[in-house]
N, C-alpha and C positions, 0 to 999 in steps of 0.2 A: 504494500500500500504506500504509492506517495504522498507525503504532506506538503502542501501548498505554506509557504511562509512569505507572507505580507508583513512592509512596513507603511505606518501610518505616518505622514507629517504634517502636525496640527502646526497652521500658522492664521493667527489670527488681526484683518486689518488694521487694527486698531492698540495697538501696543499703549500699557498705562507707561509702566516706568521706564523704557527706551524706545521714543519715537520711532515705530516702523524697522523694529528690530533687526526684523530678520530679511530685511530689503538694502540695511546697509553694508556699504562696501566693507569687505573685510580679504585682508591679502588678496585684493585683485578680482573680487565678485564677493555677490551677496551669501549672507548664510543659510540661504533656503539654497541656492544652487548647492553650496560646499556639501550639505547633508545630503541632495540625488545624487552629487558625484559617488559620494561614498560608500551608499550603501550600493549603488552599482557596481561595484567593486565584490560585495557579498556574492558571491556565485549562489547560495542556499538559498536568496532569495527571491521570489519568482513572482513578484509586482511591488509596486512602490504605488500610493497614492495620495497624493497632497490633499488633505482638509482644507479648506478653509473662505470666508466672507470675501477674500481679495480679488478684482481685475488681474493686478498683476502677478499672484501666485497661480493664477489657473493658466494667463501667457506661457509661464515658465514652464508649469508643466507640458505645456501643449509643446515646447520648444524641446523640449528634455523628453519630449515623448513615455511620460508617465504618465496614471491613473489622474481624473482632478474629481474630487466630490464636490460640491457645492454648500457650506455651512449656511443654513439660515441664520441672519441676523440675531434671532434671541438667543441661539446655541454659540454668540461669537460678543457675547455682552459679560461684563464683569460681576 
């Protein structure tokens, strides 16, 4: 029996205590990229799916050609 191993990455638009967190540059791209580079790297894992409220996290994903879910507004509030 194979087991399917999915990674989930919640990122949500609205960051309280760092502005847009996970969209700022860090060593040369943002930190929602650095986390798809990586786990694609994981051979064991056989989809990746970005969560989240953002435009620009479901671009990336479309660019990165991963899973995107779509977070409702109330599921992406504090």
């Amino acid at each position: 029996m194979t087991k399917n191993l999915v990674a989930v990455i919640t990122v949500r638009a609205g960051s309280q205590r760092v502005k847009n967190k996970n969209f700022k540059k860090f060593a040369g791209e943002n930190l929602l990229i650095h986390k798809i580079k990586l786990l694609k790297k994981i051979k064991k894992i056989d989809e990746i799916i970005i969560n989240s409220d953002s435009n620009k996290a479901m671009k990336i994903a479309k660019d990165y050609k991963v899973t995107f879910q779509k977070r409702e507004k109330y599921f992406a509030s504090s």
